[in-house]
Steps between C-alpha positions, in 0.01 A plus 500: 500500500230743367249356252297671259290408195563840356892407362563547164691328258625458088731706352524870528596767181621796539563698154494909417474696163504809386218575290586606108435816343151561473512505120745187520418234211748251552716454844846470355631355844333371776794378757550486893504233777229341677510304823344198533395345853276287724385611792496361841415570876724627792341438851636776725376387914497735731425449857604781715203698408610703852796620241248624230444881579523698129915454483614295166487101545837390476521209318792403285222378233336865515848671400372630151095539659479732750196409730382698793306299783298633774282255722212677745223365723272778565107499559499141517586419152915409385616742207769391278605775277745483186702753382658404171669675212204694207596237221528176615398153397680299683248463804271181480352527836538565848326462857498338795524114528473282801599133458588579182150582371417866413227620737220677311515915544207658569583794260756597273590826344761646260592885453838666496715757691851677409576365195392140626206287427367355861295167560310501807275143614347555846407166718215495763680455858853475567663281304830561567596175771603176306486653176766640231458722214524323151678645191454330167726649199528460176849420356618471211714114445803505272419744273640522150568764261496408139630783240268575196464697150293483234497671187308652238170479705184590268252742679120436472 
């Protein structure tokens, strides 16, 4: 089991509007849905980091998250680098963990590349024997949508 101190928690809202006219004095209806949530953490383990070469992880839990994973020892150092969809926020954290504690990178680094946003934390010496690579997501728990409308809506 991964542990963190960066999970968050409460409830999530999720609500879009269009804006009114600019010369708009009174919104005669304001209706729509909004979704309503907590949030919670999915641990995703992996610990054939032999396997981890750029492909897509497959992971049942990463159906709907597409995440590229490539794991490299080069100069001395370990490089774990991220390839993950441009808007995301479903990542809470990731990087290498031995005995289920997260060893401390010696640099990290973000940037992006065809169309994708890339994470890259780099690790002084090889790091890559008794270890696995952590995944912490965000996930949204039994989310509900609740229908709204108001009326008549007096513009400052």
């Amino acid at each position: 089991m991964i542990k963190t101190a960066r999970g968050k928690s409460g409830p999530v809202i999720s609500l879009q509007l269009s804006a009114p006219d600019r010369n708009a004095a009174v919104i005669r209806s304001l209706k729509g849905k909004v979704t309503i949530s907590r949030i919670g953490v999915q641990n995703i383990e992996l610990t054939d980091l032999s396997k981890l070469k750029g492909g897509l992880i497959e992971d049942e839990r990463l159906k709907d998250f597409p995440i590229r994973a490539s794991i490299t020892v080069e100069n001395k150092q370990t490089v774990v680098k991220l390839l993950l969809p441009e808007k995301h926020d479903q990542l809470e954290f990731f990087g290498l963990f031995r005995n289920d504690r997260a060893i401390r990178p010696f640099s990290e680094e973000e940037g992006g590349e065809d169309g994708m946003v890339s994470s890259i934390v780099t690790y002084t010496g090889d790091q890559t024997k008794g270890t696995f690579l952590g995944i912490i997501l965000r996930r949204m728990i039994d989310p509900k949508t609740i229908d709204f409308e108001f009326k008549d809506i007096p513009l400052p």
